[in-house]
PDB file of N, H, CA, C and O in Angstrom:
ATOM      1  N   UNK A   1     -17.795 -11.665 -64.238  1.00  0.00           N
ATOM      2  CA  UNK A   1     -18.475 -10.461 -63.776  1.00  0.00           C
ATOM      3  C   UNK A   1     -18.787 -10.603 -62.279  1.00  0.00           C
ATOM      4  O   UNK A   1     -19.483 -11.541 -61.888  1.00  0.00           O
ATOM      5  N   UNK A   2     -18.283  -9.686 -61.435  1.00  0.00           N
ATOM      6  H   UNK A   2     -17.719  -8.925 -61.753  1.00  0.00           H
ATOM      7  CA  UNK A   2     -18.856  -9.762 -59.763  1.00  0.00           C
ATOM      8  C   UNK A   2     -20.284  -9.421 -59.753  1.00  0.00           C
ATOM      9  O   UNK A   2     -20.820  -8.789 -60.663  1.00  0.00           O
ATOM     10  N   UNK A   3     -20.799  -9.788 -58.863  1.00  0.00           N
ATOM     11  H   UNK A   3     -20.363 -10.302 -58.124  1.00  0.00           H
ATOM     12  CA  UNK A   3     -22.113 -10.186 -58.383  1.00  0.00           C
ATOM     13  C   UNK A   3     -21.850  -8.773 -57.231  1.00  0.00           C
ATOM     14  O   UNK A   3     -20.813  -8.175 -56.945  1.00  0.00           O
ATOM     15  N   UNK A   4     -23.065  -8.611 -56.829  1.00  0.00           N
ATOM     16  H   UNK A   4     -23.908  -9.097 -57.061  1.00  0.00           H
ATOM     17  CA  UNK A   4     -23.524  -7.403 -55.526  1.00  0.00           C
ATOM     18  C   UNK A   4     -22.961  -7.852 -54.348  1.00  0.00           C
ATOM     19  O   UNK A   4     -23.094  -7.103 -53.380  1.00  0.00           O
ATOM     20  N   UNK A   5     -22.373  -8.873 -54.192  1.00  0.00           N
ATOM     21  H   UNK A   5     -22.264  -9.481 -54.978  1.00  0.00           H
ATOM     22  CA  UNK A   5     -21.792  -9.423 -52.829  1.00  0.00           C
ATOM     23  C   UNK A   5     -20.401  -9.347 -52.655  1.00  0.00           C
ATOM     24  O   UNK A   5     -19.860  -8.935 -51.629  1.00  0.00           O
ATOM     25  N   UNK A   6     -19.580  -9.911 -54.085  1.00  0.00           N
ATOM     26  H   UNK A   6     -20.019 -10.246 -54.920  1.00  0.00           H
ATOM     27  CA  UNK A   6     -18.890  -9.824 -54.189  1.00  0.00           C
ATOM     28  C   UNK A   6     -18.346  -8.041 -54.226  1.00  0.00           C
ATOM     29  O   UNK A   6     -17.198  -8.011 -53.781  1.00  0.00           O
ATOM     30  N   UNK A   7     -18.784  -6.748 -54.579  1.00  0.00           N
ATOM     31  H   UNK A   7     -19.717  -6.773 -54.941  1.00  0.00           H
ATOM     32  CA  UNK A   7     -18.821  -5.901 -54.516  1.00  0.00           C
ATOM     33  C   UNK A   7     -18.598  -4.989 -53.721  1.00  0.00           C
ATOM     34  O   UNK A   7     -17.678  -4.177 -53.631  1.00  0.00           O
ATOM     35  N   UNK A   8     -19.677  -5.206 -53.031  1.00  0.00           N
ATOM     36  H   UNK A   8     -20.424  -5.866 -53.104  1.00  0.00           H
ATOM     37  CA  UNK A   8     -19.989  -4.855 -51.317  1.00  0.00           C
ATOM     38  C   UNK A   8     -19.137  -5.584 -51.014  1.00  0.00           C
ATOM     39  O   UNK A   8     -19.934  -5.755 -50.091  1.00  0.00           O
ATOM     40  N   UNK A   9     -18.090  -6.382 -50.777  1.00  0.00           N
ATOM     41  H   UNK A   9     -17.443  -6.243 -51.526  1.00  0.00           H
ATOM     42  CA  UNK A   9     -17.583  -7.344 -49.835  1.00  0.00           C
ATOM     43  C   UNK A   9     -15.703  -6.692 -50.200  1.00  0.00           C
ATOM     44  O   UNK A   9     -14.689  -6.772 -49.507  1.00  0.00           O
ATOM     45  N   UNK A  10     -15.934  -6.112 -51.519  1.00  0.00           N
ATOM     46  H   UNK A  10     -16.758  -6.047 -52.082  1.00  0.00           H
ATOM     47  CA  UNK A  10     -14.427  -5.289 -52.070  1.00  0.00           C
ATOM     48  C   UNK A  10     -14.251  -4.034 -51.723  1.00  0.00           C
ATOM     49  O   UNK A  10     -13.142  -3.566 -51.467  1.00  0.00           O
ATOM     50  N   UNK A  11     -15.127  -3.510 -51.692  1.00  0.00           N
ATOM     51  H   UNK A  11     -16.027  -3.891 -51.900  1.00  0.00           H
ATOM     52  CA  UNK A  11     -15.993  -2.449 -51.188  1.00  0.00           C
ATOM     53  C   UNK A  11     -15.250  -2.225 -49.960  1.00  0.00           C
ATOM     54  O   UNK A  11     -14.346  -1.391 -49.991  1.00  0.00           O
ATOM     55  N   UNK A  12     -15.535  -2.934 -48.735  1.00  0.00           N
ATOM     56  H   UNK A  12     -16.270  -3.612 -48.709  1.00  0.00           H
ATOM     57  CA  UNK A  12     -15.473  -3.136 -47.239  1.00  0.00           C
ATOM     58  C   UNK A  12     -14.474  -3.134 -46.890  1.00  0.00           C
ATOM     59  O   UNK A  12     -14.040  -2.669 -45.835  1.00  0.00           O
ATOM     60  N   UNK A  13     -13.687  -3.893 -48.098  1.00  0.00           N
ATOM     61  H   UNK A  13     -14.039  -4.270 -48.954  1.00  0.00           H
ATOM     62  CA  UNK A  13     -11.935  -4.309 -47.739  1.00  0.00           C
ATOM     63  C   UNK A  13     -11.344  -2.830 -47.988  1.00  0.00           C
ATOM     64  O   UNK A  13     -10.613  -2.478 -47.062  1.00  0.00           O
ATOM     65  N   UNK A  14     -11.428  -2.281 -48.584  1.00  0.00           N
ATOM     66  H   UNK A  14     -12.022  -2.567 -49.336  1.00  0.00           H
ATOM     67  CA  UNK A  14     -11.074  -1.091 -49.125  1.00  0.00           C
ATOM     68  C   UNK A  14     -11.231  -0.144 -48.071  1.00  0.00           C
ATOM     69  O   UNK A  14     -10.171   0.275 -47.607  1.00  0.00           O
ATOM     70  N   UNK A  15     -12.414   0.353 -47.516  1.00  0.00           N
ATOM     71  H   UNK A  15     -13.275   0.012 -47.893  1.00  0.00           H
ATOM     72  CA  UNK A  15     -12.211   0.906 -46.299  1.00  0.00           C
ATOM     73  C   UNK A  15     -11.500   0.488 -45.333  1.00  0.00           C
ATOM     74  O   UNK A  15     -10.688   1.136 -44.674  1.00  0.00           O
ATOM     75  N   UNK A  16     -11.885  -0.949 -45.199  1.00  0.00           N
ATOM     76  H   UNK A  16     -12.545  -1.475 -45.735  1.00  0.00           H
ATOM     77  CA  UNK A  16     -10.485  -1.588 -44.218  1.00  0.00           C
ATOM     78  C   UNK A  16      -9.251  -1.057 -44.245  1.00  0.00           C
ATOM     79  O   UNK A  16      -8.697  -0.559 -43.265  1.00  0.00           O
ATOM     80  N   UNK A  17      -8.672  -1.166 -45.624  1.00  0.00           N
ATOM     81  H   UNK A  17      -9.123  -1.571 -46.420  1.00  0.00           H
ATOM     82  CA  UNK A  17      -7.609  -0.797 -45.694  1.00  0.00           C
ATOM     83  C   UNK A  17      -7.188   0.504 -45.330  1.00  0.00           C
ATOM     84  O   UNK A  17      -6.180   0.816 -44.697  1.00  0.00           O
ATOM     85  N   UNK A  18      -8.129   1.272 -45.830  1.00  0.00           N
ATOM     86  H   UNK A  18      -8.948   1.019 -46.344  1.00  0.00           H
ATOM     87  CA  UNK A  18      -7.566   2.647 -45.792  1.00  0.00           C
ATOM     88  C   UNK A  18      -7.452   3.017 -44.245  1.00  0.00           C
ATOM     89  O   UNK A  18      -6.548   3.757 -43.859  1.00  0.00           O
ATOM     90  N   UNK A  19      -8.434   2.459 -43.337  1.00  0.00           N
ATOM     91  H   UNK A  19      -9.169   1.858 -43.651  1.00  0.00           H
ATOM     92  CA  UNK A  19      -8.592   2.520 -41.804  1.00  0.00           C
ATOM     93  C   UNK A  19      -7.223   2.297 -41.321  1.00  0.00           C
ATOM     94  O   UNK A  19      -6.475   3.075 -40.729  1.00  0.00           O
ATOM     95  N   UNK A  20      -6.999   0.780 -41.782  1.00  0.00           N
ATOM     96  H   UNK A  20      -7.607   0.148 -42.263  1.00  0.00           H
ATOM     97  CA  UNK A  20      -5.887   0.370 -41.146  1.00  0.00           C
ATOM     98  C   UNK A  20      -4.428   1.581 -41.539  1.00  0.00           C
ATOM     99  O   UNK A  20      -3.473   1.594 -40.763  1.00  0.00           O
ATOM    100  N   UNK A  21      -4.438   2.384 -42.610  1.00  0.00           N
ATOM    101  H   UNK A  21      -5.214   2.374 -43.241  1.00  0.00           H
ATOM    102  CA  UNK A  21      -3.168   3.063 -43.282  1.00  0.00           C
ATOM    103  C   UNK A  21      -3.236   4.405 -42.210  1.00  0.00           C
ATOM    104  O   UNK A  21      -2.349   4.964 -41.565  1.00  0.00           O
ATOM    105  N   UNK A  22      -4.315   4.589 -42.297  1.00  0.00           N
ATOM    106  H   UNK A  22      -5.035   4.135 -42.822  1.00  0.00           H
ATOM    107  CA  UNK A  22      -4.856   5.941 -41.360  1.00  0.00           C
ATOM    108  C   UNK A  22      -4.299   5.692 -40.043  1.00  0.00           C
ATOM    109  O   UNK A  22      -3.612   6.582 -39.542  1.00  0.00           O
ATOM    110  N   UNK A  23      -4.565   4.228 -39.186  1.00  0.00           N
ATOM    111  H   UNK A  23      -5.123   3.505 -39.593  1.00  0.00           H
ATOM    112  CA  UNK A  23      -3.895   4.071 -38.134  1.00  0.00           C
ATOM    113  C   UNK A  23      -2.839   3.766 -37.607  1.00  0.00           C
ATOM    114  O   UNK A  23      -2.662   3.859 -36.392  1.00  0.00           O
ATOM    115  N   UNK A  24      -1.712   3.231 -38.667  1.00  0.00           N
ATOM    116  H   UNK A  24      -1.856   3.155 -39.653  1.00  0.00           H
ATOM    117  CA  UNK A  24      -0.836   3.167 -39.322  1.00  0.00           C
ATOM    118  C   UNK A  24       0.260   4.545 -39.032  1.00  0.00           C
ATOM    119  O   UNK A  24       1.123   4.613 -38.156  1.00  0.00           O
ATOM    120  N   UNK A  25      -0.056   5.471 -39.959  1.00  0.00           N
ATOM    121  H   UNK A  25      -0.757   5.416 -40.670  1.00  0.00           H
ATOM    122  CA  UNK A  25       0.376   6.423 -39.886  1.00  0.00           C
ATOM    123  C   UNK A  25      -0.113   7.319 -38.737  1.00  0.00           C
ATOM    124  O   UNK A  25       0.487   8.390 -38.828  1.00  0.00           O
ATOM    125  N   UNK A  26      -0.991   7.318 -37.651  1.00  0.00           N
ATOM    126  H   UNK A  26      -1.479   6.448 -37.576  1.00  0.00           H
ATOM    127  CA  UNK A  26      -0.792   8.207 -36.485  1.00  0.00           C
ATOM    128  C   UNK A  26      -0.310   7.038 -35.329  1.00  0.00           C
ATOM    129  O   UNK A  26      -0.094   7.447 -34.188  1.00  0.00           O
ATOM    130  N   UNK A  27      -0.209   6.150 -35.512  1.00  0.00           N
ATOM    131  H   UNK A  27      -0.384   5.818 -36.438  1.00  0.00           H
ATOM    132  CA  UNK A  27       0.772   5.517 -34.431  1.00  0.00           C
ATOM    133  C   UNK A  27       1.843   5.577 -34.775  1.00  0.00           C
ATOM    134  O   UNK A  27       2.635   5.473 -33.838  1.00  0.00           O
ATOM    135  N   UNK A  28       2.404   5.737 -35.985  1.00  0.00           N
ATOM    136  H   UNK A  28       1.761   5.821 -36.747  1.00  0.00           H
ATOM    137  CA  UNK A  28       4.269   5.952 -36.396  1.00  0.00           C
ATOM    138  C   UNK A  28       4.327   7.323 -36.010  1.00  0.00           C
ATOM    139  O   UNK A  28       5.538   7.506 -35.885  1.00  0.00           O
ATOM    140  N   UNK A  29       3.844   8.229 -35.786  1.00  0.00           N
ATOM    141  H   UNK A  29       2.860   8.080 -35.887  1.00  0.00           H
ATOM    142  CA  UNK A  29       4.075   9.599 -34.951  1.00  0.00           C
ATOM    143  C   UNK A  29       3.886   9.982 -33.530  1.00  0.00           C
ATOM    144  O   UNK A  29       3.893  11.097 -33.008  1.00  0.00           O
ATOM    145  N   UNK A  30       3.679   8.552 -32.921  1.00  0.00           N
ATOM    146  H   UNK A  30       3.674   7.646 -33.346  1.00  0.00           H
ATOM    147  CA  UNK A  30       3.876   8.938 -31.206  1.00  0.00           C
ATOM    148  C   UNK A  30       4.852   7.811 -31.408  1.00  0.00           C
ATOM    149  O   UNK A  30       5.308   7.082 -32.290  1.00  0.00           O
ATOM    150  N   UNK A  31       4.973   8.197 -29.401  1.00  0.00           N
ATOM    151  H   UNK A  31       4.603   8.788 -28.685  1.00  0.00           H
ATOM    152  CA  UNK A  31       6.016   6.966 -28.631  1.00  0.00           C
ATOM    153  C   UNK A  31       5.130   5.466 -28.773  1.00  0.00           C
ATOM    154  O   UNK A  31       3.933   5.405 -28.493  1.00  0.00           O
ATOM    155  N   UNK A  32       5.753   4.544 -29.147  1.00  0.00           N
ATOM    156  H   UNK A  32       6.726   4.593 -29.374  1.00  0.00           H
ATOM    157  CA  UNK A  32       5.057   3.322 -29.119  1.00  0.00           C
ATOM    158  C   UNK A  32       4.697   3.125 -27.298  1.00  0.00           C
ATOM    159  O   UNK A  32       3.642   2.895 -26.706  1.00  0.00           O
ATOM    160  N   UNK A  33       6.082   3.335 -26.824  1.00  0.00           N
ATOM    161  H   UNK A  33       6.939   3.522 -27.305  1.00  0.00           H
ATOM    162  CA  UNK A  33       5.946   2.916 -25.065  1.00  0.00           C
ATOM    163  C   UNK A  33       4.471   3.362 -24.792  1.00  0.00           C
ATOM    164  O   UNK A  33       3.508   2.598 -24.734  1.00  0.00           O
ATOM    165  N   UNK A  34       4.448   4.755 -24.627  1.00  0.00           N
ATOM    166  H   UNK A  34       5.230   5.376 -24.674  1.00  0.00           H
ATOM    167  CA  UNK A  34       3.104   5.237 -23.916  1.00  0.00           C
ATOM    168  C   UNK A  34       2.125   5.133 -24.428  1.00  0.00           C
ATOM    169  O   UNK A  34       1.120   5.257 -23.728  1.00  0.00           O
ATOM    170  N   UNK A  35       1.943   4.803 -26.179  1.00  0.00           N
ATOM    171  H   UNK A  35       2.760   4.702 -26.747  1.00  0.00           H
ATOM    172  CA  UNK A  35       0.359   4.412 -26.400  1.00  0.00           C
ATOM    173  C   UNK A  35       0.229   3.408 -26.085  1.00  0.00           C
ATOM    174  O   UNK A  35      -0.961   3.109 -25.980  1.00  0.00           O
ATOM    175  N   UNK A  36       1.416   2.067 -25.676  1.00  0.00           N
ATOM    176  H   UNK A  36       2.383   2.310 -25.762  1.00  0.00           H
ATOM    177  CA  UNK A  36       1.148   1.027 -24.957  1.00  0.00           C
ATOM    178  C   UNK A  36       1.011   0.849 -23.511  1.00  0.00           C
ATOM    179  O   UNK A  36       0.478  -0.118 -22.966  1.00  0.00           O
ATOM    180  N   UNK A  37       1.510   1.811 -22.967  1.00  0.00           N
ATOM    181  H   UNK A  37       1.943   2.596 -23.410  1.00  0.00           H
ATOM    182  CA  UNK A  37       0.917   2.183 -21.537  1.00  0.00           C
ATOM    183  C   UNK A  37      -0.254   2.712 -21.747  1.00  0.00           C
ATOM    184  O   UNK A  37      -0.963   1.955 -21.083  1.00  0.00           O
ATOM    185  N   UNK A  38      -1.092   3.640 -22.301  1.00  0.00           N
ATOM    186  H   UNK A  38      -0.517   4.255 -22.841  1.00  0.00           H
ATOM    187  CA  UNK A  38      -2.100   4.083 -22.519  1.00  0.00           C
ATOM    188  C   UNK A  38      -2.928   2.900 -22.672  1.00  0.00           C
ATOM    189  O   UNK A  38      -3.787   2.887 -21.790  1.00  0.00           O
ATOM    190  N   UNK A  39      -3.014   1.717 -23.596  1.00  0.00           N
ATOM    191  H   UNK A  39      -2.317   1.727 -24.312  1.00  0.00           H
ATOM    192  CA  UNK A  39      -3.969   0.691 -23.586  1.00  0.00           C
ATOM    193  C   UNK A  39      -4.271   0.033 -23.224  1.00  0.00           C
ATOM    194  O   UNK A  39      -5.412  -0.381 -23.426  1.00  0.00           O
ATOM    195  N   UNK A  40      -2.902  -0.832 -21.950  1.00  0.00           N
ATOM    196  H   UNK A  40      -1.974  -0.496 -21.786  1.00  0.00           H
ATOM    197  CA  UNK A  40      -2.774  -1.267 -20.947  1.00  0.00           C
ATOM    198  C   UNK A  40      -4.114  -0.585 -20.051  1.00  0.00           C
ATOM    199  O   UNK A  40      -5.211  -1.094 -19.820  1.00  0.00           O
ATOM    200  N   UNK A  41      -3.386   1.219 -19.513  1.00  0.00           N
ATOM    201  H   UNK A  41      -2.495   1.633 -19.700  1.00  0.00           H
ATOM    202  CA  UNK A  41      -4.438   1.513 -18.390  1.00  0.00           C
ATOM    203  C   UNK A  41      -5.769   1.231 -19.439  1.00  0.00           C
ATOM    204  O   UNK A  41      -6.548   0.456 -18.883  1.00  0.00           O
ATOM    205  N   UNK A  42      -6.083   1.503 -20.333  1.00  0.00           N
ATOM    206  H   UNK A  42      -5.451   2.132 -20.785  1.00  0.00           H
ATOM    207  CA  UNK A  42      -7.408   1.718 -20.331  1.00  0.00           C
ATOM    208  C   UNK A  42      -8.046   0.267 -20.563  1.00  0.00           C
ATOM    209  O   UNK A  42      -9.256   0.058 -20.483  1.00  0.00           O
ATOM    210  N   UNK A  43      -7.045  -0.755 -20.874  1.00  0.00           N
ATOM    211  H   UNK A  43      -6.062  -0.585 -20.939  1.00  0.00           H
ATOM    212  CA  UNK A  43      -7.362  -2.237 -20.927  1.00  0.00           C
ATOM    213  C   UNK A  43      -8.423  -2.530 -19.794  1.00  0.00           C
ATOM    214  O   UNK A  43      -9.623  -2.805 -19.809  1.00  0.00           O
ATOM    215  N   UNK A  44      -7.144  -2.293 -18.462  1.00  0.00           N
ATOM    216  H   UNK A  44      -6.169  -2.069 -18.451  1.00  0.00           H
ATOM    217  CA  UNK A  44      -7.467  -2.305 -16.998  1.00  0.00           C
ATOM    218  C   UNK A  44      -8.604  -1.835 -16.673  1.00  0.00           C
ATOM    219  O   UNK A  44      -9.424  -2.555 -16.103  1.00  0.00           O
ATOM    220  N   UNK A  45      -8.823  -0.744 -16.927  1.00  0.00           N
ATOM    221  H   UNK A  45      -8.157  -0.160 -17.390  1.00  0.00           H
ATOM    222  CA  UNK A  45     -10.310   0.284 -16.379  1.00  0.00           C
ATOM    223  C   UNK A  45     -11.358  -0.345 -16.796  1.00  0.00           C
ATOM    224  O   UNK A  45     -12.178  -0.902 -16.066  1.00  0.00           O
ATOM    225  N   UNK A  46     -11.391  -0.278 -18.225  1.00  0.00           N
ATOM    226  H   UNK A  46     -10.725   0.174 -18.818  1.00  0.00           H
ATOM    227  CA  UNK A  46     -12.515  -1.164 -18.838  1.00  0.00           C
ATOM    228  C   UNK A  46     -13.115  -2.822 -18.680  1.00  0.00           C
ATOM    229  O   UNK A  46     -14.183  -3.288 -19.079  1.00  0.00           O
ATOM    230  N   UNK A  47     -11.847  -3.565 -17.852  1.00  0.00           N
ATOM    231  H   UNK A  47     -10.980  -3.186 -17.528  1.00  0.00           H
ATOM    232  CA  UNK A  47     -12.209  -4.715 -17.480  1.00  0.00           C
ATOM    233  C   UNK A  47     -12.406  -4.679 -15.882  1.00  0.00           C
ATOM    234  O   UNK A  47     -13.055  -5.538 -15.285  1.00  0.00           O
ATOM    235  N   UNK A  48     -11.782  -3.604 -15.265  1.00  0.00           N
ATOM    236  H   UNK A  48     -11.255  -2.906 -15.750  1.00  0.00           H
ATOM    237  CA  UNK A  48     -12.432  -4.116 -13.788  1.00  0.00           C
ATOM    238  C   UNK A  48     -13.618  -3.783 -13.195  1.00  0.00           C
ATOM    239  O   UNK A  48     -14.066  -2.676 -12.897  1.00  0.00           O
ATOM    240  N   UNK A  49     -14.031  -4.789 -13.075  1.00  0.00           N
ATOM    241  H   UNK A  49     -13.667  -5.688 -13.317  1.00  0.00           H
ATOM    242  CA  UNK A  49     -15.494  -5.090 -12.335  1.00  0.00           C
ATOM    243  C   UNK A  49     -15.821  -3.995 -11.002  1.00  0.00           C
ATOM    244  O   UNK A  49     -15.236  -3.933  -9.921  1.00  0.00           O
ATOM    245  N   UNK A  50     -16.899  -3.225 -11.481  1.00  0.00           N
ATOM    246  H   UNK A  50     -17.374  -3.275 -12.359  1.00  0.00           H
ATOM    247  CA  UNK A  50     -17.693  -2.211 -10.362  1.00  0.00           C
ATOM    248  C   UNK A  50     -18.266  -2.934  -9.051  1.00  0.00           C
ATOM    249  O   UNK A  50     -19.486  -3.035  -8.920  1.00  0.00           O
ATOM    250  N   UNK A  51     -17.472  -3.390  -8.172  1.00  0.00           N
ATOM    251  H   UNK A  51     -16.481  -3.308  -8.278  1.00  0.00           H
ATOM    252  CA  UNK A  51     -18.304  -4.973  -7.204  1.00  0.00           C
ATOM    253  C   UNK A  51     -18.991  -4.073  -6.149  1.00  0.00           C
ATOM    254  O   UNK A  51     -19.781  -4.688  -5.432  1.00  0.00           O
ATOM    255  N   UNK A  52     -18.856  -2.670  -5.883  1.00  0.00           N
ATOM    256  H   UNK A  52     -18.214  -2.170  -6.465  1.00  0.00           H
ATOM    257  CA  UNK A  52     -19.543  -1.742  -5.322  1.00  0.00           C
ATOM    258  C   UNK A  52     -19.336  -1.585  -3.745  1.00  0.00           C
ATOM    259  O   UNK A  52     -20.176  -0.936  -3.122  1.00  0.00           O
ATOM    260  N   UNK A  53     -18.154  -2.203  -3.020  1.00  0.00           N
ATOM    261  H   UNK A  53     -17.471  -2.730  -3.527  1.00  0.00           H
ATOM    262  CA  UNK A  53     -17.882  -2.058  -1.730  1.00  0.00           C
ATOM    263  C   UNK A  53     -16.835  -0.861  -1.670  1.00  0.00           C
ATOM    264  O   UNK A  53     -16.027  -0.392  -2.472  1.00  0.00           O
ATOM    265  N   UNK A  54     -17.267  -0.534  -0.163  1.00  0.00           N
ATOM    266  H   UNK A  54     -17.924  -0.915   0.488  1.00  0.00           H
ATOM    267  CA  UNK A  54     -16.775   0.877  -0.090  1.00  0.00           C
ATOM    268  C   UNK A  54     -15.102   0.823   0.245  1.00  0.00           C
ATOM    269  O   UNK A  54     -14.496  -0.159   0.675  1.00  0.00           O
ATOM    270  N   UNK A  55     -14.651   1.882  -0.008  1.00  0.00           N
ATOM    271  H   UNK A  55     -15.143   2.680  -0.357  1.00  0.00           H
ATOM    272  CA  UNK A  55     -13.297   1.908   0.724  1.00  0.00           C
ATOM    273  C   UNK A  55     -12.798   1.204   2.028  1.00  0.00           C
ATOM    274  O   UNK A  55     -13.327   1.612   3.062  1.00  0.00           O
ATOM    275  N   UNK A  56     -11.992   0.349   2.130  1.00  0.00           N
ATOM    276  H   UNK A  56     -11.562   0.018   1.290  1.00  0.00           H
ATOM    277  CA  UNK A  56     -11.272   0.255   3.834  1.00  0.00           C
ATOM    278  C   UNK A  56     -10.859   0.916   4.170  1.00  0.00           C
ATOM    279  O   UNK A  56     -10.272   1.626   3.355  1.00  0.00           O
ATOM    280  N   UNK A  57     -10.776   1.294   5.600  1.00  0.00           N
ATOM    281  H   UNK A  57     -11.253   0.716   6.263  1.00  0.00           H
ATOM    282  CA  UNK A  57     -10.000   2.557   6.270  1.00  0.00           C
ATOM    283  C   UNK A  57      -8.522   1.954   7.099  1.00  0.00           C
ATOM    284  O   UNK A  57      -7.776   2.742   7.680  1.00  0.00           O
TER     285      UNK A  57
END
């Protein structure tokens, strides 16, 4: 007999899964190239550091 942990813990996987099928199936309906250019730029954006100096002219 599962226990409440064990439950909750089958539970979790299960949404997992279905997440992962969901994402699954809307990435097999674009271009792979550009949602990988897409994550790239937004890789980039999200890791470069705001160091706050102004433009050079």
């Amino acid at each position: 007999m599962m226990n409440v942990h064990q439950f909750a813990l089958l539970d979790r996987l299960s949404m997992i899964e279905h997440l992962l099928e969901q994402l699954a199936e809307l990435y097999s309906k674009h271009d792979s190239v550009k949602m990988f250019e897409q994550l790239v730029n937004h890789r980039h954006l999200s890791q470069t550091p705001d160091v706050g100096f102004p433009p050079s002219d």
